[in-house]
N, CA, C and O atoms as a GROMACS GRO file, in nm:
protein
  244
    1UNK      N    1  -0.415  -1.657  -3.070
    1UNK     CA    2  -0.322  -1.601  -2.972
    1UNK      C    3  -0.319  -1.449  -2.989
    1UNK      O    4  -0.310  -1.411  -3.105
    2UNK      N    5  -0.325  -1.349  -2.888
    2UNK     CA    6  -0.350  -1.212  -2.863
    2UNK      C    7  -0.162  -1.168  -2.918
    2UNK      O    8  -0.067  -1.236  -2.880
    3UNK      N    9  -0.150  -1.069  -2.992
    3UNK     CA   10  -0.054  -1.043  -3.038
    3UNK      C   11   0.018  -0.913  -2.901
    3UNK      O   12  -0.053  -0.836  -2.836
    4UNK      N   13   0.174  -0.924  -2.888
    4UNK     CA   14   0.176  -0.783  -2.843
    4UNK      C   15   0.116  -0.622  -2.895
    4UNK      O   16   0.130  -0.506  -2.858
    5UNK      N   17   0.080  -0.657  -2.945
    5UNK     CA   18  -0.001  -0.510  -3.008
    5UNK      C   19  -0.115  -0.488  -2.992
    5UNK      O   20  -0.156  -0.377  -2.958
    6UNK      N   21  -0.214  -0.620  -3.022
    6UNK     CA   22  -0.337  -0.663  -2.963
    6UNK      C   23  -0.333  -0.618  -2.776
    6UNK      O   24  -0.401  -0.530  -2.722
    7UNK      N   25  -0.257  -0.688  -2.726
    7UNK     CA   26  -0.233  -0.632  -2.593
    7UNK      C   27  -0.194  -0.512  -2.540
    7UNK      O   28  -0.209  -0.479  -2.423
    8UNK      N   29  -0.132  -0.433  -2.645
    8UNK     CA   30  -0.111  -0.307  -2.552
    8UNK      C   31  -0.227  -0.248  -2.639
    8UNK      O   32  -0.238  -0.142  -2.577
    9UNK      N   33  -0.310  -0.240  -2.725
    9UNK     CA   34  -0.401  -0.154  -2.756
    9UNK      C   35  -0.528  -0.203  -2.655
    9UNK      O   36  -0.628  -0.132  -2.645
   10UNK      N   37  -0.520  -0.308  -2.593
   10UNK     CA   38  -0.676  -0.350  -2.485
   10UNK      C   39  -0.606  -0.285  -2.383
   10UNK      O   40  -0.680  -0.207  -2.321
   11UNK      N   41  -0.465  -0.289  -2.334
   11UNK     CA   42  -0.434  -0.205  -2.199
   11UNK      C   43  -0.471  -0.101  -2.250
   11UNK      O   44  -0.592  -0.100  -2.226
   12UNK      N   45  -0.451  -0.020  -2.300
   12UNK     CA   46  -0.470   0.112  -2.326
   12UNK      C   47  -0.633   0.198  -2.327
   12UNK      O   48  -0.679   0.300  -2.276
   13UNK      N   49  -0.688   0.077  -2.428
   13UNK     CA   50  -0.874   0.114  -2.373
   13UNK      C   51  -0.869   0.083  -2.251
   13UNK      O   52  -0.834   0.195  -2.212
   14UNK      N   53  -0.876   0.028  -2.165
   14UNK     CA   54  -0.856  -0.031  -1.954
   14UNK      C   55  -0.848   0.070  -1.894
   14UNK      O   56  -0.916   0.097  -1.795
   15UNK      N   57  -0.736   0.165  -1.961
   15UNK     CA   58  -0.658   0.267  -1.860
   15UNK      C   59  -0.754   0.402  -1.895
   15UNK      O   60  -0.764   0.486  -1.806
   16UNK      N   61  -0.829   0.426  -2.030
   16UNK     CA   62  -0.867   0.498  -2.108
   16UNK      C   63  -1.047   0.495  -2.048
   16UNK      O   64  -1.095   0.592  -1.990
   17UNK      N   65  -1.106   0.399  -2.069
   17UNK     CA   66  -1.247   0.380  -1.982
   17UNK      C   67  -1.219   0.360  -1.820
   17UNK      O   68  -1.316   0.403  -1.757
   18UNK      N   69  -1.126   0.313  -1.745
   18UNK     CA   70  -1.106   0.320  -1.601
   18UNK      C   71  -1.109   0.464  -1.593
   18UNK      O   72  -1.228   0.483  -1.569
   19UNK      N   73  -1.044   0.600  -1.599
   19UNK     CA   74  -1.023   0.718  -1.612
   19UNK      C   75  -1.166   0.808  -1.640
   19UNK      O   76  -1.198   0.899  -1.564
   20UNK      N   77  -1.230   0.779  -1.734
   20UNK     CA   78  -1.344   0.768  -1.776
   20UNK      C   79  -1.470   0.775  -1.618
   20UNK      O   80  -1.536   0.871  -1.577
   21UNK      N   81  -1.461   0.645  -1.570
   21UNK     CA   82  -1.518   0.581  -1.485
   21UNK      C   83  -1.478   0.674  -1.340
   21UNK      O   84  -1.557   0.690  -1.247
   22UNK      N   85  -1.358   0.723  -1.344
   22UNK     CA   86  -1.335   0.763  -1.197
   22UNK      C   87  -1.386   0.936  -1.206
   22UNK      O   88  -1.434   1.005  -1.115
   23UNK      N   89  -1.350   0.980  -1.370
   23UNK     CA   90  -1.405   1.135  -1.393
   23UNK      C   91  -1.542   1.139  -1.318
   23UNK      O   92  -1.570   1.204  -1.217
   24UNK      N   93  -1.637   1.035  -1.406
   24UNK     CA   94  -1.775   1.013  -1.344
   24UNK      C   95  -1.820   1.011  -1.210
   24UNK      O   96  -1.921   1.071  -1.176
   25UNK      N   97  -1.735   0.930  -1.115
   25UNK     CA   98  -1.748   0.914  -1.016
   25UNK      C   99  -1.716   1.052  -0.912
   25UNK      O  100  -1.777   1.080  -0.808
   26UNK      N  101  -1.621   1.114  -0.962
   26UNK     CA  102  -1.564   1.235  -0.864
   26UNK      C  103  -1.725   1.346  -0.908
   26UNK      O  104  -1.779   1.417  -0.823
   27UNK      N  105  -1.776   1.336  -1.058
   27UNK     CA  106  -1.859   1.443  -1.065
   27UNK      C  107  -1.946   1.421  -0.999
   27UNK      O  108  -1.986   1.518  -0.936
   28UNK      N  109  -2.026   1.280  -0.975
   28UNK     CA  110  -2.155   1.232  -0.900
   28UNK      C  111  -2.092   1.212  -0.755
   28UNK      O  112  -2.173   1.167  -0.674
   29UNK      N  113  -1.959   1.238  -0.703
   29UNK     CA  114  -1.940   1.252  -0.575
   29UNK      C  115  -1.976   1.388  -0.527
   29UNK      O  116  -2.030   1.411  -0.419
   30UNK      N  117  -1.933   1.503  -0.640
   30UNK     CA  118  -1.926   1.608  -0.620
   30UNK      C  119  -2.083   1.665  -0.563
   30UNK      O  120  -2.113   1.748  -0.477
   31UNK      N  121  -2.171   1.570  -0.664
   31UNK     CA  122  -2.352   1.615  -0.633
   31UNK      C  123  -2.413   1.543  -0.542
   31UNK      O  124  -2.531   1.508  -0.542
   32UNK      N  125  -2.333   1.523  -0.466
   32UNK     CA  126  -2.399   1.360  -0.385
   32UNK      C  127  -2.454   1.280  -0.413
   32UNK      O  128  -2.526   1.208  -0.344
   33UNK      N  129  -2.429   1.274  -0.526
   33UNK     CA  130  -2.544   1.138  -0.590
   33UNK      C  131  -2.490   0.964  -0.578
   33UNK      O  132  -2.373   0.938  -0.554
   34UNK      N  133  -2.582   0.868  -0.597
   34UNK     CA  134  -2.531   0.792  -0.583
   34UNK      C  135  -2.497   0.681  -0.692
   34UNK      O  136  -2.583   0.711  -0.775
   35UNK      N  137  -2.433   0.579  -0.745
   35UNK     CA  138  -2.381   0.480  -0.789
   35UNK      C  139  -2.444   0.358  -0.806
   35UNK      O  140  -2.488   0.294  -0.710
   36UNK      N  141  -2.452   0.324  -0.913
   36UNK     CA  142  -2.538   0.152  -0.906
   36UNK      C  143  -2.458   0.075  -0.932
   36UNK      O  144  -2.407   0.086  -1.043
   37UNK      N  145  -2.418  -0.023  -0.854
   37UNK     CA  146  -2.306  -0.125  -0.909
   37UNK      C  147  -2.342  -0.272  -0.882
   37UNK      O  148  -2.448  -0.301  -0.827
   38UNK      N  149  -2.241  -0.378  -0.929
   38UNK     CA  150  -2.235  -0.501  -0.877
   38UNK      C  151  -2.165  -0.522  -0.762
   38UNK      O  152  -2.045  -0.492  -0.761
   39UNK      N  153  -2.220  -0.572  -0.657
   39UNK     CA  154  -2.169  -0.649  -0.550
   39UNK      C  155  -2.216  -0.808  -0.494
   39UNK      O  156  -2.290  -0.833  -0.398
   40UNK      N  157  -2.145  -0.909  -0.591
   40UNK     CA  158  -2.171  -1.040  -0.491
   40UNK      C  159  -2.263  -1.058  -0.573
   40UNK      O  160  -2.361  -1.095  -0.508
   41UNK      N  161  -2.292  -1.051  -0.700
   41UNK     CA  162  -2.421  -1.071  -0.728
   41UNK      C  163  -2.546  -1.030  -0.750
   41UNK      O  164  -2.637  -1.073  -0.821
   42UNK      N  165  -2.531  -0.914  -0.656
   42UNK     CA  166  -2.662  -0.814  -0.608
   42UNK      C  167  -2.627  -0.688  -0.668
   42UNK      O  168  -2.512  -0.650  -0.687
   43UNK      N  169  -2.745  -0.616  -0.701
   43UNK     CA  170  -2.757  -0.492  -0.762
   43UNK      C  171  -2.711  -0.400  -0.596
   43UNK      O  172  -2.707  -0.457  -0.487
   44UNK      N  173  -2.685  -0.274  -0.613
   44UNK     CA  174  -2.641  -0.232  -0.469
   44UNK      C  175  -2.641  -0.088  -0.531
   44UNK      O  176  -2.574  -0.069  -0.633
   45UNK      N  177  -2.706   0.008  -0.478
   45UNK     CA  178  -2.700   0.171  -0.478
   45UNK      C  179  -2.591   0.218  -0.412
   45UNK      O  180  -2.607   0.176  -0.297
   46UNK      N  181  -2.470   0.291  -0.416
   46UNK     CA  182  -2.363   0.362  -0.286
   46UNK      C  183  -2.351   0.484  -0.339
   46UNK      O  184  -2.375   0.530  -0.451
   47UNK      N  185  -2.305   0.532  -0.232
   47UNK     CA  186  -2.297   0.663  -0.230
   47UNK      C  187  -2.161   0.706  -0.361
   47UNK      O  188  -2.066   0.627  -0.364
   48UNK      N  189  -2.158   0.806  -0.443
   48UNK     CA  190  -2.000   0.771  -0.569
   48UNK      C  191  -1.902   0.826  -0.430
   48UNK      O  192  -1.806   0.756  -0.397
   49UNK      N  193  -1.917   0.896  -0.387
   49UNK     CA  194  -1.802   0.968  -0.262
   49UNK      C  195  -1.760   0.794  -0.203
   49UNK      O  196  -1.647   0.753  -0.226
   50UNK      N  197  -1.850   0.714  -0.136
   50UNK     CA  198  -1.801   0.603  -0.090
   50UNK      C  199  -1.711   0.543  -0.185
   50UNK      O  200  -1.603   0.492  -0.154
   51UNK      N  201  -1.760   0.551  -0.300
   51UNK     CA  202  -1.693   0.424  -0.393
   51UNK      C  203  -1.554   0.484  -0.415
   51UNK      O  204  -1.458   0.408  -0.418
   52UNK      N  205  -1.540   0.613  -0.430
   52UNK     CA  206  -1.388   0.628  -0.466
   52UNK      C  207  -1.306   0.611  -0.354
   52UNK      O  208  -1.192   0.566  -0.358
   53UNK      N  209  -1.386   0.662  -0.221
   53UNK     CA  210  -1.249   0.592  -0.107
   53UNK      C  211  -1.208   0.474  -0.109
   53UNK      O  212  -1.093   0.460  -0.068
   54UNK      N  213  -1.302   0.316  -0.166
   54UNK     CA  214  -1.278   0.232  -0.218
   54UNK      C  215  -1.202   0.187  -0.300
   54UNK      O  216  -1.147   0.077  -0.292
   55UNK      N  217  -1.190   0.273  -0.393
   55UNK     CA  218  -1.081   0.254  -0.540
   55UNK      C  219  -0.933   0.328  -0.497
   55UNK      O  220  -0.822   0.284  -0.527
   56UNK      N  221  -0.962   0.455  -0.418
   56UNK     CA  222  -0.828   0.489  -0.339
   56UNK      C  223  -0.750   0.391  -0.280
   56UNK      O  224  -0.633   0.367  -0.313
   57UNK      N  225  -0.839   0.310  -0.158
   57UNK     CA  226  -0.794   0.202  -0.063
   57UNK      C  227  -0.685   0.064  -0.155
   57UNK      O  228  -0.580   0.009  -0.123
   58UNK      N  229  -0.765   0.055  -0.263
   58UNK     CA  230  -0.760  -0.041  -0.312
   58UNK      C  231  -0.624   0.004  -0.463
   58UNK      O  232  -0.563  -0.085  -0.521
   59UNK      N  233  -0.607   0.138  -0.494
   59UNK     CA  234  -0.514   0.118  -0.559
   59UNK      C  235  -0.359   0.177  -0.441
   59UNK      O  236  -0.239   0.194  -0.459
   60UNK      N  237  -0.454   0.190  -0.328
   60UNK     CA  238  -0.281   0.197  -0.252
   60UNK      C  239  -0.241   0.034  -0.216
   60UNK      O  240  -0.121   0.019  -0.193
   61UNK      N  241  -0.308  -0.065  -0.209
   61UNK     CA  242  -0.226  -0.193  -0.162
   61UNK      C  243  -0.118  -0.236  -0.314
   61UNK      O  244  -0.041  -0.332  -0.310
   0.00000   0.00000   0.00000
């Protein structure tokens, strides 16, 4: 069983590599470059500028 402490130290790496992940993304938005990710299964190239309007969209609901 995951202890409360166990749990807030994995939230904390989450919030710590998510942050991480979006730095990255704004710099390779900044160069136009693009993103390799998972979608559905499939490997998929996007644009990083696309992907953060994505993560915007998705942390306003």
């Amino acid at each position: 069983m995951i202890s409360v402490k166990d749990h807030l130290i994995a939230e904390k790496g989450r919030k710590v590599l998510a942050k991480a992940v979006r730095e990255e993304l704004e710099r390779m938005s900044r160069n136009g470059q693009y993103a390799i990710v998972n979608r559905n299964g499939k490997t998929c190239r996007v644009l990083a500028a696309k992907l953060l309007k994505e993560l915007q969209k998705k942390k306003q609901k």
